[in-house]
C-alpha positions, 0 to 999 in steps of 0.5 A, a space after each residue: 833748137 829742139 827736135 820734136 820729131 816722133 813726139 807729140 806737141 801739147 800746151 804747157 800743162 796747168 796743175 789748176 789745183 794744189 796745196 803745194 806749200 806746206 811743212 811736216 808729215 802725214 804718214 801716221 794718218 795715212 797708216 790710221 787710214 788704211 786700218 778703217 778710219 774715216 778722214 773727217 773722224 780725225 779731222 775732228 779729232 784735231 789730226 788731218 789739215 790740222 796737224 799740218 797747220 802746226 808744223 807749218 805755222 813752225 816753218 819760217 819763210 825760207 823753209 816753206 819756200 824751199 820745200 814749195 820749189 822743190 815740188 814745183 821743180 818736179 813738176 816742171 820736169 813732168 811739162 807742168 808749166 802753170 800751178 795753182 798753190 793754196 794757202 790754208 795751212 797757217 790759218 791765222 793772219 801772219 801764217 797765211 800771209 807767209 805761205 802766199 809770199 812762200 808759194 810765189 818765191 817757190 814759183 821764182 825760183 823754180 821757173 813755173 807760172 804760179 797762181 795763188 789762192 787764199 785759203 783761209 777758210 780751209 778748217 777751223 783751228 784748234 784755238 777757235 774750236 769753240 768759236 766759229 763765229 770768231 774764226 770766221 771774222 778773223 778770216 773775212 776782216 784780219 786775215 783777208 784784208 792782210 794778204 789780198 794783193 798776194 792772192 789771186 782768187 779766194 777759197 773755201 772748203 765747204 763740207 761736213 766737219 768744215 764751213 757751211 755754205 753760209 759761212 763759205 758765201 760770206 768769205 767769197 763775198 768779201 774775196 770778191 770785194 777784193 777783186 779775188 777770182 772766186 773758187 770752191 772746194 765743194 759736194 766732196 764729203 756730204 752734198 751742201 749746196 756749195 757749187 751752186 752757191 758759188 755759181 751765183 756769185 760768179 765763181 771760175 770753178 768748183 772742185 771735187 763734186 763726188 756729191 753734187 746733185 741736179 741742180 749743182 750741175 745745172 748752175 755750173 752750167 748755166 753760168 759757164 763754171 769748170 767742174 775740177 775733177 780730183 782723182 788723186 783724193 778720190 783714190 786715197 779716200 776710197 770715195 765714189 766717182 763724180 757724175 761725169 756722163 751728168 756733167 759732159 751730158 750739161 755740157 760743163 767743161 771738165 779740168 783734171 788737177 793733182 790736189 797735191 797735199 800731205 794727206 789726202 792727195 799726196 800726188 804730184 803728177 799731174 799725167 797720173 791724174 788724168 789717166 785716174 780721171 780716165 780709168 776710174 771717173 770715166 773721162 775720154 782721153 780727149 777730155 783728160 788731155 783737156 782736162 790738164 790743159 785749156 779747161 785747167 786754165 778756164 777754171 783759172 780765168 785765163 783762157 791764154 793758158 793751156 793752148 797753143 795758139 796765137 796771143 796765148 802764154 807761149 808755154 809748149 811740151 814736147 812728150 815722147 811717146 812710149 817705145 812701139 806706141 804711134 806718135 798719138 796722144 792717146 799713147 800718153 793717156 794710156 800708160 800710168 806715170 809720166 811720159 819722157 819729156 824732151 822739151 819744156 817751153 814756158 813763155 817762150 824759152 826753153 826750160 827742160 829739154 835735149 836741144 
């Protein structure tokens, strides 16, 4: 038994998008980044998701899986009970099979849902540089066909200095013959069209939407897709605000993730990001809670995550208000950092907490 009085009850939360597995250090970048340097100049320069391909492709499965649980653990502490992990730091067919086996060995043993996405198209490595076209086979016909049953949707990053929206259709497509949910890294960098690409062929979200127009908006809302909101990267990259009052004005269901990664969102807090998604994207503090909550298990395709009702996951967090503040939910919204947890519940069983 647990006491929850003078506590606020929510559903387990849902981290709904990170890069959680991977190896090596981004700091030096992060140093060149505050000195004036765009990400995408160094991205192009071979540093960025590129030096963290080479450190990973350098850590064997045992490695990647203990560096995943142990930020997945943390999480799980903070009342995180479903993450999703992303591969897209191996970038070849064996690299990219080992950091899916790695995230879902790191979800075992840390005791937390863990969703896996394929990511494959997530940069063009350095010994393709100079053949797209052939990357972008080795990803639709080697790599994807190699690690389809350990996935559970299929990615692309689709921007400037990445894939383009012809490219990024072509690897959802293949996903999908897979049966792979569908999702988009999408209008970040430079407006491309991706999100309404991807609302076409069915997609469960798009991510990121500094730069989506009109007509993006309007396709997610016509076809019922969640618009993910990552405050974490916006910060770190110093970038403009999505359009929230255009997407709650179209009625499209907000989600609020971590985008946990070595460089451009190293942020593992998940109640960090929705009061970023609050003070800085202009979210309710109704719509932040949703955001960590059911719309983060819709843009999962599993509307049994992130609610508390009958027929769902069985997943539950018991937050403690901060001292002097009323046992309300906006109270947890209002300060910056994780609240005291007392209880962790993840399908059905106590995993944290002060019985």
């Amino acid at each position: 038994m647990v006491d929850g009085s003078g506590c606020v009850g929510l559903p387990g939360l849902v981290d709904c998008h990170t890069h959680a597995v991977w190896a090596g250090s981004r700091a030096e970048e992060f140093k060149r980044r505050l000195a004036g340097e765009r990400y995408t100049d160094i991205l192009e320069a071979g540093g960025g998701i590129l030096s963290t391909v080479r450190a990973t492709r350098a850590a064997d499965l045992e490695a990647l899986a203990t560096l995943c649980a142990s930020r997945l653990q943390k999480m799980r502490r903070r009342g995180v009970t479903t993450v999703e992990v992303k591969s897209g730091y191996g970038l070849a067919p064996e690299a990219e099979e080992r950091l899916l086996r790695a995230a879902r060995e790191a979800g075992r043993r840390a005791g937390i849902r863990v969703l896996t996405t394929f990511l494959g198209a997530h940069a063009v490595p350095a010994e393709h540089r100079d053949d797209r076209a052939g990357y972008l086979r080795e990803v639709i016909e080697d790599q994807l066909p190699r690690v389809a049953e350990l996935a559970d949707f299929v990615d692309v990053y689709v921007d400037q200095g990445a894939f383009t929206v012809e490219e990024g259709r072509a690897v959802l497509e293949a996903g999908q013959q897979y049966g792979l949910g569908l999702r988009v890294h999408a209008e970040q960098v430079a407006h491309t069209g991706a999100a309404a690409m991807a609302a076409a062929l069915g997609a469960t979200s798009a991510d990121h939407l500094e730069r989506i127009d009109a007509a993006g908006i309007e396709a997610l809302a016509a076809h019922g897709m969640v618009a993910v909101l990552l405050p974490g990267a916006m910060l770190y990259l110093r970038d403009a605000a999505p359009p929230v009052a255009r997407l709650r004005a179209a009625g499209v269901p907000m989600a609020v993730a971590t985008d946990l990664n070595p460089g451009t969102s190293p942020v593992d807090d998940l109640w960090t990001c929705a009061t970023l998604a609050s003070v800085t994207m202009g979210l309710t503090v109704e719509e932040a809670l949703l955001g960590i909550t059911a719309n983060a298990g819709r843009a999962l395709g599993r509307p049994d995550l992130g609610v508390l009702r009958p027929g769902a996951a069985g997943d539950m967090v018991l937050v403690e208000t901060p001292p002097g503040e009323p046992t309300d939910p906006e109270a947890l919204i209002q300060y910056l950092g994780p609240p005291s947890i007392r209880a962790v519940i993840h399908r059905g069983r106590i995993v944290e907490g002060r019985c």
